[in-house]
N, C-alpha and C positions, 0 to 999 in steps of 0.2 A: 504494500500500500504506500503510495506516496504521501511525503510528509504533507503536502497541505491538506489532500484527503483527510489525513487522521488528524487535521487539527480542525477541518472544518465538521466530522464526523462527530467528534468528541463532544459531548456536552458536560465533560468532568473538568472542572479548574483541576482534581489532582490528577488526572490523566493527562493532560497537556502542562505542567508542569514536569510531571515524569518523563514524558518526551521532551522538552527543553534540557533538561540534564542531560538526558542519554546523546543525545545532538550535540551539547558544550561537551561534553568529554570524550566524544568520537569525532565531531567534525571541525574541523579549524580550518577547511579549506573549500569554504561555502563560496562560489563567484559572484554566483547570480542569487540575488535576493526580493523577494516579492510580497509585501505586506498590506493587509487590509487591517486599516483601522476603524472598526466602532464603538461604539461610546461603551457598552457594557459585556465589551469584552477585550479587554484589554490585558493581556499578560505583559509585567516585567521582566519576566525571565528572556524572554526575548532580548533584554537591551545586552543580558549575558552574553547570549550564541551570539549576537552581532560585532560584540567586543570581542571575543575570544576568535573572531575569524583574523586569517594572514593575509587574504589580497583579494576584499572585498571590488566587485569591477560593476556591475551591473545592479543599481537599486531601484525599485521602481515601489513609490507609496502611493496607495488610496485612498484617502480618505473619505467612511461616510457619516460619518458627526465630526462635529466639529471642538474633538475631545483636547484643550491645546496643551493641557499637563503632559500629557501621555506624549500628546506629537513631537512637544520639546526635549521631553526623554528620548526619544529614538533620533533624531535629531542630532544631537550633543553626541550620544554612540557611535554616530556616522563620521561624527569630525574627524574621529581618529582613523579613518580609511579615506580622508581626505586625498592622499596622495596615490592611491591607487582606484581609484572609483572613476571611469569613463563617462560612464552610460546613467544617466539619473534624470526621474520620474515621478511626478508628485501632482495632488488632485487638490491641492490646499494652499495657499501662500504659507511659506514657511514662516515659524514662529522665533527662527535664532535667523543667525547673520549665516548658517551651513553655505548657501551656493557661493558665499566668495571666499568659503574655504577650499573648493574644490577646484586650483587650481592648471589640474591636468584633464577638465571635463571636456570630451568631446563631442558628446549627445545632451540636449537637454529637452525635457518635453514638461510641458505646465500644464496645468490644469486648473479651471475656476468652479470648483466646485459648487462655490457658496455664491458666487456674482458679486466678491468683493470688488468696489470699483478704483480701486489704487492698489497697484503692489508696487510700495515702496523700495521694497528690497531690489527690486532689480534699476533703481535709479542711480546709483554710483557705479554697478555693476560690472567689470570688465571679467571675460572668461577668453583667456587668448589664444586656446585650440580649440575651442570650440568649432566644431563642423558642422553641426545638424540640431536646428532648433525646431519645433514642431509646440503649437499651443492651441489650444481650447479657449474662446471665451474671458483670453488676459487682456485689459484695457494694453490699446493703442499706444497711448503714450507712454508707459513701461515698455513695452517692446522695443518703440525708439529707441531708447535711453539705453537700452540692453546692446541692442545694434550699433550704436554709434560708441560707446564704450568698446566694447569688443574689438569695432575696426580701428580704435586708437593705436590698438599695441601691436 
């Protein structure tokens, strides 16, 4: 059974608990990482297995509440794979300063889950491998700001 099966399967906190342990102490060489966030289901253990991986490359978050405790925890986890993470994907405006710690991102893909009408975060913004941007529903003038940063460097 694949792991998201048995966590989307499970209705036990102690059974998907159990499973996050067995994962931190077997798997430290997770690439691709794929999260759904909602509000009343939210494991910590997770911020474990995301820390304890070595070269974290592909993350991709959905968020479907807008849980921002939790999103900032996974979040803050991510920073430390700042330097190996490409590929990153998110349905939320981020709640830390994350995208301009990811210095070597080549993919970025946004999403406005909520139809916030400013994302601030991408107005100072410069990502300068960035290759492939793709968004949902991000106000206009973020994108700019994103774009023309970008082409600075």
């Amino acid at each position: 059974m694949e792991l998201k099966a048995a966590f989307q399967e499970s209705n036990s906190l102690v059974v998907v608990l159990k499973l996050v342990i067995i994962f931190y102490l077997t798997c430290k060489s997770i690439k691709e990482l794929e999260l759904t966030i909602r509000a009343k289901h939210n494991n910590y253990g997770i911020v474990t297995l995301i820390e304890a991986q070595k070269k974290l490359f592909n993350v991709s978050i959905t968020s479907l509440d807008s849980n921002y405790s939790f999103y900032s925890t996974i979040e803050n986890s991510l920073v430390r794979h700042a330097n190996t993470i490409r590929y990153f994907k998110l349905t939320e405006q981020p709640t830390t300063n994350i995208l301009s710690s990811f210095v070597n991102l080549k993919g970025l893909e946004l999403g406005n889950n909520h139809l916030i009408t400013e994302w601030n975060c991408l107005k100072n913004l410069s990502l300068p491998f960035l290759q492939t941007l793709s968004t949902t529903l991000i106000p206009a003038q973020a994108l700019t700001d994103l774009i023309e940063n970008t082409n600075k460097n």
